[in-house]
Every structure is written in structure tokens, then in C-alpha cells.
Backbone as CSV, one residue per row, in Angstrom:
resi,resn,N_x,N_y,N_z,CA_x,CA_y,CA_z,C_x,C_y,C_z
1,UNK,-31.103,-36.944,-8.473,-30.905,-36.763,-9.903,-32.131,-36.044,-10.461
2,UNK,-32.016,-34.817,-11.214,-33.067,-34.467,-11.832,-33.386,-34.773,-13.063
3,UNK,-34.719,-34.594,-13.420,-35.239,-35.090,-14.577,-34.483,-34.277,-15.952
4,UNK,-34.430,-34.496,-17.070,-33.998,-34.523,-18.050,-34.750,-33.528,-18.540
5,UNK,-33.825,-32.310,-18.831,-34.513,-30.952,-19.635,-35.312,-31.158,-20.835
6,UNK,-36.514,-30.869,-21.013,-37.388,-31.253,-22.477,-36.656,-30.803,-23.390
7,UNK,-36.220,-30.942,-24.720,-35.831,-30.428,-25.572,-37.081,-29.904,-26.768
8,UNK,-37.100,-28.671,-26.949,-38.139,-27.920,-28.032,-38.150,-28.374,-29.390
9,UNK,-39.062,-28.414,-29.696,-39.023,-29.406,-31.338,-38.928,-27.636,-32.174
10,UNK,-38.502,-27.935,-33.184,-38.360,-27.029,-34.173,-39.742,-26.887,-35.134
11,UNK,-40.136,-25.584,-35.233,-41.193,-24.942,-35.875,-41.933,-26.093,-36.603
12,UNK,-43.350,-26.173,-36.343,-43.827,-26.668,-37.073,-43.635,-26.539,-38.420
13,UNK,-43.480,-27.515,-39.212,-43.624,-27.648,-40.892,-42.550,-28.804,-41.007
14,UNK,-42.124,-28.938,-42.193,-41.408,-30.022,-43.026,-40.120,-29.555,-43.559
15,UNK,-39.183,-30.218,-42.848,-37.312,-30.400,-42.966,-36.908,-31.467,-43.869
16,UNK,-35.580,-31.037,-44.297,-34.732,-32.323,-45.097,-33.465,-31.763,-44.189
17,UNK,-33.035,-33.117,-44.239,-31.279,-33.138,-43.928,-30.591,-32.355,-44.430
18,UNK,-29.576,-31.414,-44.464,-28.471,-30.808,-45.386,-27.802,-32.129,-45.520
19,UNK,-27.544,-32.848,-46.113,-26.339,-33.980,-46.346,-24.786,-33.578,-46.230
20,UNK,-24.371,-32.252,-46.617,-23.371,-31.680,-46.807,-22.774,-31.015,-45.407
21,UNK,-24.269,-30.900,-44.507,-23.347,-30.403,-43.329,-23.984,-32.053,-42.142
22,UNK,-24.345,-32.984,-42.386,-24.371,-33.579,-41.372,-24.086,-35.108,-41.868
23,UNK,-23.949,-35.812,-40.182,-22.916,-36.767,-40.623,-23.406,-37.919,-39.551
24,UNK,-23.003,-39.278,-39.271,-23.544,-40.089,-38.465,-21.876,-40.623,-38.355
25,UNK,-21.522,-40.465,-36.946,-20.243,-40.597,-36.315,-20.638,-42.018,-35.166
26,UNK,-19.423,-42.923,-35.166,-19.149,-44.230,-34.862,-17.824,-44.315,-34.052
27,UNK,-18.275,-45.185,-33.186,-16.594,-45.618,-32.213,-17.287,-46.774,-31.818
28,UNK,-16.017,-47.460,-31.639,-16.124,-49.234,-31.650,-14.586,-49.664,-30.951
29,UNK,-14.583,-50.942,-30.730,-13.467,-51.636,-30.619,-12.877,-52.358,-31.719
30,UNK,-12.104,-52.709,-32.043,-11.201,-53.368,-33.150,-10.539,-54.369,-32.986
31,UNK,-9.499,-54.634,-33.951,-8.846,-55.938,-32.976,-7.566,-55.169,-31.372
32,UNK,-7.549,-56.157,-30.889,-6.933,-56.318,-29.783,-7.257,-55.193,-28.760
33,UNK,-8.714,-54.562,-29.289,-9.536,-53.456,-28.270,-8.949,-51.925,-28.613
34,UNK,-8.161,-51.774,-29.869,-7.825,-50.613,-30.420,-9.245,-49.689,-30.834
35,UNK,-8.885,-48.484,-30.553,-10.181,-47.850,-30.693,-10.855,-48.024,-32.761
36,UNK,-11.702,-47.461,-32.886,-11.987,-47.460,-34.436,-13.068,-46.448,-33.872
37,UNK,-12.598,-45.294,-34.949,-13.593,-44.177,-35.049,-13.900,-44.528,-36.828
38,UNK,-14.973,-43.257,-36.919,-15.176,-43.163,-38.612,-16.615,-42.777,-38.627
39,UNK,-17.169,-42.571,-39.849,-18.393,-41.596,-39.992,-18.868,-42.599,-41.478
40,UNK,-20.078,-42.378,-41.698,-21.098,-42.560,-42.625,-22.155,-41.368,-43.070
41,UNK,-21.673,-41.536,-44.110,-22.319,-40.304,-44.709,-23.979,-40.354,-44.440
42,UNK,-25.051,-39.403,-44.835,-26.219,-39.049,-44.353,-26.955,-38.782,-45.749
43,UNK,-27.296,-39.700,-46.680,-27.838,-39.334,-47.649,-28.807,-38.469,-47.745
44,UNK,-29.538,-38.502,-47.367,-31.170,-38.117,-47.222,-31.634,-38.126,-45.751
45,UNK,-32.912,-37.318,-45.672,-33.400,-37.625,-44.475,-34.497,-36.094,-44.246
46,UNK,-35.620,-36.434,-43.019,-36.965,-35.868,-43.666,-37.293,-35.893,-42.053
47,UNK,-37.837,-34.782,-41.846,-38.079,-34.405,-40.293,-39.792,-33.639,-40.252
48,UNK,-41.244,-34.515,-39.704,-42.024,-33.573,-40.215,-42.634,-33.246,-38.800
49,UNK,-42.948,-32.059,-38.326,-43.255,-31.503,-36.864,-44.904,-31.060,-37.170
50,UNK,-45.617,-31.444,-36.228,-46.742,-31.434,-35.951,-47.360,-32.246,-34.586
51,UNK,-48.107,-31.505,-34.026,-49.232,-32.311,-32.815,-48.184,-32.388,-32.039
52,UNK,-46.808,-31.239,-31.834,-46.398,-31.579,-30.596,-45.098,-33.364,-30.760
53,UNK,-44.764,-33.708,-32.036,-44.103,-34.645,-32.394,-43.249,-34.426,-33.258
54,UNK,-42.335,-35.285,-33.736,-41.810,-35.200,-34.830,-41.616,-36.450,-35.570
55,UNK,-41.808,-36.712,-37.249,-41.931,-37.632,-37.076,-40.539,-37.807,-38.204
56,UNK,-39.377,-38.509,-37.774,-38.182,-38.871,-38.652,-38.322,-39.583,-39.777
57,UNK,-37.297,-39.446,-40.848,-37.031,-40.405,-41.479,-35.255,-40.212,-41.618
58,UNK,-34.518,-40.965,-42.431,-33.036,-40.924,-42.817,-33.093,-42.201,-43.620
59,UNK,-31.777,-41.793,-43.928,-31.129,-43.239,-45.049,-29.631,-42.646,-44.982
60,UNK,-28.715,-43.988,-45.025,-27.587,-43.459,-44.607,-26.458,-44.374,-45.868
61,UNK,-25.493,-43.841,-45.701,-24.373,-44.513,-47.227,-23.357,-45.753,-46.813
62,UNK,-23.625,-46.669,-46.343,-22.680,-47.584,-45.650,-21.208,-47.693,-46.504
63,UNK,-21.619,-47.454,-47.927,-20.657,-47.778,-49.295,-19.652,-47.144,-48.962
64,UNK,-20.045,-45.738,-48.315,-18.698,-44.698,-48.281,-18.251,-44.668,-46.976
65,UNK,-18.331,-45.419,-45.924,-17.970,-45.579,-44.298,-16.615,-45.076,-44.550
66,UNK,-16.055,-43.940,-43.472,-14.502,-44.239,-43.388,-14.104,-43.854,-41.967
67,UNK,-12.950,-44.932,-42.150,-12.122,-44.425,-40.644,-10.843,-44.152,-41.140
68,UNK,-10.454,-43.642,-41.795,-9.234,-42.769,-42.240,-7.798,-44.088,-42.997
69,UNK,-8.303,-45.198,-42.824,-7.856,-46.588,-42.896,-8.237,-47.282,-44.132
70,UNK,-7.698,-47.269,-45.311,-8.506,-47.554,-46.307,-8.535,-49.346,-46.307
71,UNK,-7.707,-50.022,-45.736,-7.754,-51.324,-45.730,-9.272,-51.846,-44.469
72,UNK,-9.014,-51.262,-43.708,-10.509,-51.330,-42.482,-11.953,-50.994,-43.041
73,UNK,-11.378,-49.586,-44.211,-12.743,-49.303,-44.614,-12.968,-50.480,-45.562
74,UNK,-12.420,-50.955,-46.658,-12.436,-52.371,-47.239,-13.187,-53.349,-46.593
75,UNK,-12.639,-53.888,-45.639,-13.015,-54.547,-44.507,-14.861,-54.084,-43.793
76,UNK,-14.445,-53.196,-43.490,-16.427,-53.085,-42.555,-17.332,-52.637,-43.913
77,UNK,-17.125,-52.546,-45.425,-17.949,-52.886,-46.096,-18.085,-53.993,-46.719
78,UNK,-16.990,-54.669,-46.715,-17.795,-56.330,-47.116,-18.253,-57.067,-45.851
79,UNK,-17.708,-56.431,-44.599,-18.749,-56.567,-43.577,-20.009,-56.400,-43.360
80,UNK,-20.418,-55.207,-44.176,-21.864,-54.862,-44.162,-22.428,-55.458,-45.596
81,UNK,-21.591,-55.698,-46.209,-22.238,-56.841,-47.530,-23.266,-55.210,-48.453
82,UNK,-22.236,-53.774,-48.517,-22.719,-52.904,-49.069,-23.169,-53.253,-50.711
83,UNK,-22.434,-54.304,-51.549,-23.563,-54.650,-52.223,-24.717,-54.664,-52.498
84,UNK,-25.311,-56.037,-51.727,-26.659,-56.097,-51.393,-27.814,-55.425,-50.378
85,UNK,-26.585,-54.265,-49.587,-27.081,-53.778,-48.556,-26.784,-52.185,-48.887
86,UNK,-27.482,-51.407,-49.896,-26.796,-50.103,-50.008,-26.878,-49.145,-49.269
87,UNK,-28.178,-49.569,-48.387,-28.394,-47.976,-47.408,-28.751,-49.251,-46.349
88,UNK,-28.152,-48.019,-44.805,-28.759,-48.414,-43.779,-30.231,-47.301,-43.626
89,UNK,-31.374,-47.685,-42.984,-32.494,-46.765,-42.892,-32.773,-46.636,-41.543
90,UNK,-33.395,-45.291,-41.388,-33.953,-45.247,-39.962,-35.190,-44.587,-39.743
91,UNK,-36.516,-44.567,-39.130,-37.386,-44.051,-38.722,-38.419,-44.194,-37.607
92,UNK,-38.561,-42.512,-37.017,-38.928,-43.401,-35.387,-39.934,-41.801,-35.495
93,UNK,-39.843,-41.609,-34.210,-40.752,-40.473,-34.007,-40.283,-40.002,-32.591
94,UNK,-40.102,-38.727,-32.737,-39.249,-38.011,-31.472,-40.399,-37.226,-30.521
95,UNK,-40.443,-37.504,-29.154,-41.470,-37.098,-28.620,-40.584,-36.314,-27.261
96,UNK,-40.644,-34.169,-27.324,-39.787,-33.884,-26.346,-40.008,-33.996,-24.701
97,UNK,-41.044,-34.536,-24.089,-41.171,-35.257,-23.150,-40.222,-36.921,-22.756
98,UNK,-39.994,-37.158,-23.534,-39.073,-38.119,-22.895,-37.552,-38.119,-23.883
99,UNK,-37.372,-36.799,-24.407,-35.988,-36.654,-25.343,-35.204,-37.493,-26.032
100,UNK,-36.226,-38.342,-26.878,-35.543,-39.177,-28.025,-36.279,-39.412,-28.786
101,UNK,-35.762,-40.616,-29.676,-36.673,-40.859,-31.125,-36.423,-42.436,-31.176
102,UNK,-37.902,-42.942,-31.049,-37.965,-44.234,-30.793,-38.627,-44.562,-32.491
103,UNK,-37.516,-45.602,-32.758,-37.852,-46.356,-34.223,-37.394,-47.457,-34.372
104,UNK,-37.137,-47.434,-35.836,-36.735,-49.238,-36.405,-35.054,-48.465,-36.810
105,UNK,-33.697,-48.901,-36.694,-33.405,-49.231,-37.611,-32.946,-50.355,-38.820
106,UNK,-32.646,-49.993,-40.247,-32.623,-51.143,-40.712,-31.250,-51.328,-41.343
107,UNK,-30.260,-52.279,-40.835,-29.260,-52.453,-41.570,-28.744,-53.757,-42.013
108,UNK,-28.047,-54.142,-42.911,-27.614,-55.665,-43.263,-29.326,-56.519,-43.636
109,UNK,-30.199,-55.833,-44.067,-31.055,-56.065,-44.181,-32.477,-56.759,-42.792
110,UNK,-31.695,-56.258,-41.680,-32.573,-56.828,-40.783,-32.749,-55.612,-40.041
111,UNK,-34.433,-55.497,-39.699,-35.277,-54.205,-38.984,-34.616,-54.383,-36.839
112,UNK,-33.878,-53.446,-36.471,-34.104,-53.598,-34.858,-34.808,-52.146,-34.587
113,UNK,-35.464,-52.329,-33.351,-36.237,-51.335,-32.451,-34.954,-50.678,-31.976
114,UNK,-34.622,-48.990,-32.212,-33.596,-48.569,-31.925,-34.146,-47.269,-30.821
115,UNK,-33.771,-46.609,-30.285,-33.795,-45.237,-29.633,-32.460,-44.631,-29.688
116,UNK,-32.801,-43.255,-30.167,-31.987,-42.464,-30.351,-32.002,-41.130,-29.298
117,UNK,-31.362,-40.994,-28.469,-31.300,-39.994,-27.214,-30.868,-38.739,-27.877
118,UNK,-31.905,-37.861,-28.153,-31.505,-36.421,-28.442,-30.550,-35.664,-27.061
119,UNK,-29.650,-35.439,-27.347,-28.610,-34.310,-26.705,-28.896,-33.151,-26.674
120,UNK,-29.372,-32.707,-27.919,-29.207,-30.755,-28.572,-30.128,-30.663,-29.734
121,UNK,-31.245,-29.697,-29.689,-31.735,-29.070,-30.790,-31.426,-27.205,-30.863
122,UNK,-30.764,-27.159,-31.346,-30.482,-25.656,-31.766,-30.502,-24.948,-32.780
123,UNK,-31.636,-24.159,-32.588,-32.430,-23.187,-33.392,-31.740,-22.192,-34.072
124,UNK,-31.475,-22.193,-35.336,-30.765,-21.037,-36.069,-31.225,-20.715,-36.458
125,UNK,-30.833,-19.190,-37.561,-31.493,-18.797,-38.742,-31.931,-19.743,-39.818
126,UNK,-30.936,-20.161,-40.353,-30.594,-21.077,-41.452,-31.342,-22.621,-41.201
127,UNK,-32.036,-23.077,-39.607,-32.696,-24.224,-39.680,-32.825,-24.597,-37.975
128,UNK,-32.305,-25.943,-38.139,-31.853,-26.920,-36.601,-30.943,-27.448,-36.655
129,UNK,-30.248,-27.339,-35.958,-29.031,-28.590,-35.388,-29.595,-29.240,-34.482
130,UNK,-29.217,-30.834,-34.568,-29.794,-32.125,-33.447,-28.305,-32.906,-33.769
131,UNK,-28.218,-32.905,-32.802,-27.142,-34.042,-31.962,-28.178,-35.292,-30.972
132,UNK,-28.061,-36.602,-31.382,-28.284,-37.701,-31.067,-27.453,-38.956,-30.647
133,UNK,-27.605,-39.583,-29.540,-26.775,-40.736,-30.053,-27.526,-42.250,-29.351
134,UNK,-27.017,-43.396,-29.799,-27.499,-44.360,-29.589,-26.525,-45.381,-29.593
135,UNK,-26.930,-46.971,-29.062,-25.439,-47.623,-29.155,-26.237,-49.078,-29.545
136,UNK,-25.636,-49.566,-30.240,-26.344,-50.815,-31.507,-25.341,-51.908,-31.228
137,UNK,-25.976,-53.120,-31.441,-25.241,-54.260,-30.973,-25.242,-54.810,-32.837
138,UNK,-23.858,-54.689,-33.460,-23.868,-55.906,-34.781,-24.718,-56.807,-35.089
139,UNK,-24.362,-57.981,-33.948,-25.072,-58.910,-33.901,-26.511,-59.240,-33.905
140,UNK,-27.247,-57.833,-33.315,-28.363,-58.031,-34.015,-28.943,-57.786,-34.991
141,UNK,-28.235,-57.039,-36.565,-28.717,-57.250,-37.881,-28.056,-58.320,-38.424
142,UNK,-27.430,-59.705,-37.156,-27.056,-60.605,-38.674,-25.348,-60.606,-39.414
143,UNK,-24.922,-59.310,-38.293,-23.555,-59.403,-38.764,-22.480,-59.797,-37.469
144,UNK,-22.049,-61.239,-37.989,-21.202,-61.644,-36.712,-20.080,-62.007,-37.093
145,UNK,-19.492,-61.514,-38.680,-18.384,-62.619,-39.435,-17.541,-61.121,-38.462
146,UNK,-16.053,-61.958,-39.226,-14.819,-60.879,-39.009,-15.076,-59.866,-37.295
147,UNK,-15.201,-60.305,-36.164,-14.764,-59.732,-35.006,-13.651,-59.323,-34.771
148,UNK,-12.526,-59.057,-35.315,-11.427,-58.690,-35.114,-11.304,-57.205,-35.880
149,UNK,-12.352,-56.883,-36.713,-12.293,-55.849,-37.656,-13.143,-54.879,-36.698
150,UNK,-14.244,-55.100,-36.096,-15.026,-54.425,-35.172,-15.392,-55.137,-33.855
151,UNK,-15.559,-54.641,-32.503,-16.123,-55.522,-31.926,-17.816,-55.472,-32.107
152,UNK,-18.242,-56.082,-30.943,-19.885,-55.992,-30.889,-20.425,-54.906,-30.812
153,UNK,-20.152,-54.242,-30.146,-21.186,-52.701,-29.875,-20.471,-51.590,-30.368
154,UNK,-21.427,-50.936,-30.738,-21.132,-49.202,-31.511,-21.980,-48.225,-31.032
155,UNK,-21.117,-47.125,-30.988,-21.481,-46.049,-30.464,-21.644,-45.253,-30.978
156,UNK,-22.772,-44.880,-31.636,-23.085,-43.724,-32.798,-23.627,-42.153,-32.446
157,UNK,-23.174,-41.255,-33.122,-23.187,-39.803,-32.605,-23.652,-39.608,-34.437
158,UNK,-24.949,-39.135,-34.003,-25.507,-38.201,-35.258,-25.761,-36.337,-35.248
159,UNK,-25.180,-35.901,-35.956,-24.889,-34.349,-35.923,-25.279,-34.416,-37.523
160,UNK,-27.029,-33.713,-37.061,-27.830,-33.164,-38.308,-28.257,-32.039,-38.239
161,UNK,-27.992,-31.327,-39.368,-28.467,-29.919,-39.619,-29.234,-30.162,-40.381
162,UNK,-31.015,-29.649,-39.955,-32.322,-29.410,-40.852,-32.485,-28.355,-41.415
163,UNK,-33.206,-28.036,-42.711,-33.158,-26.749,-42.919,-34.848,-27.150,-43.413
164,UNK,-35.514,-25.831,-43.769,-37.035,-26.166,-43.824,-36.793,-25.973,-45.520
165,UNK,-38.157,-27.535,-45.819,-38.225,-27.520,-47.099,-38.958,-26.162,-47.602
166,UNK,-38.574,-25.807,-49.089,-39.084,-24.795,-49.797,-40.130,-25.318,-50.495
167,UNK,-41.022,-24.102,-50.425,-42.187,-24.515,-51.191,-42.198,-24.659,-52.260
């Protein structure tokens, strides 16, 4: 097996998320092991490159989750108690020697140590595209009600387009 192609960090300086072109994509089990796809929007989010690093931030919209199901989407937000819980957050620091971004995230109000496995950084005119993904266990922010609505583990696919902040 060979080692894992470095992926190139994008030009030094300071990125924001496009919100409009990127998205944080989910697959799960459901009841009786039916699939459940659906996406969460990407509010914000802040990418700053230097020393050979990068260092992330995001915040994400749990309020607006959908899987095309408006009774499910009902369902996995009073699951996530989007009330009291309006954003999920994330921040780590991506180092392209070992091709990911090791951080916290924070959802349902409880911090886990997450890694996020970069896939793709691709260099355009207009910015970066990064494709990531990672796979999160519920149960460890605290959310264990309603198992029949989701199972335990999720499989998240983030597809972000950076563009460089203006001065």
C-alpha cells in the first residue's frame, strides 16, 4: 500500500466559505436500517494558510438540516434540540503531510476531538475546492433519544468552496 498523496494547501493568505456554493452532506441509518441522506447548510467559515498549515474555522445551520422528508427533518431537529443548539462548530488545523484537519467539533452543546480526512483541494481561478469527510458517533455529543429516526454513526462529506478574502 502506498502512502497517501500530500495534498497542496492553497496560497498563502485568508479565505471565507462561499456559503452559497458549499454544503456539509450526511448518510446514516434510520429506522429498520433504511438509508437517510440530507445536507446542512454551511453558514460561515474561515480558512487562514501560513507556516506551511492551515488553520480552520466553520459553523454550520442544524435549524435548516434536510433530507427531502419534511416529517424526519422535524424529527432530527428536535433531535438536535436546534433551539438551544443553533450552530454546530468546528475548528482544527489541516497539516498536508498527514491530509486532514484535526479539531474539536461542537454539537448538541458538547466539544468531541474530530478529524476530518481531506480527499481534494482544487485550485481555481475563482478560489479552492476541498472535499473532506469524517464519521461521528451521536452518542458522543449527548444525543441518544429517538434511535429509530437516525442510527449511531454518520457519515459526513463536506464540499467547500474558498474564495480569498478582499481587502
Amino acid at each position: 500500500m502506498s502512502a497517501p498523496a500530500l495534498l497542496e494547501l492553497p496560497v498563502r493568505g485568508a479565505y471565507r466559505v462561499a456559503p452559497t456554493r458549499s454544503e456539509a452532506r450526511f448518510r446514516a441509518r434510520g429506522l429498520f436500517g433504511l438509508p437517510v441522506r440530507g445536507t446542512i447548510p454551511i453558514r460561515s467559515g474561515t480558512v487562514t494558510v501560513r507556516d506551511g498549515r492551515a488553520e480552520v474555522a466553520a459553523e454550520l445551520d442544524p435549524a435548516a438540516i434536510a433530507t427531502g422528508i419534511r416529517r424526519r427533518d422535524k424529527d432530527l431537529r428536535s433531535l438536535l434540540d436546534v433551539a438551544r443548539f443553533p450552530a454546530m462548530t468546528y475548528s482544527g488545523t489541516f497539516a498536508p503531510e498527514r491530509s486532514s484537519v484535526r479539531g474539536t467539533l461542537t454539537v448538541h452543546g458538547e466539544s468531541v476531538s474530530t478529524t476530518l480526512d481531506v480527499r481534494e483541494v482544487r485550485r481555481h481561478p475563482g478560489g479552492v475546492d476541498v472535499v473532506a469527510t469524517t464519521r461521528v458517533d451521536r452518542r458522543e455529543f449527548g444525543i441518544t433519544g429517538k434511535p429509530g429516526v437516525i442510527q449511531s454513526y454518520i457519515e459526513v462529506e463536506l464540499a467547500v468552496t474558498l474564495v480569498p478574502y478582499e481587502d
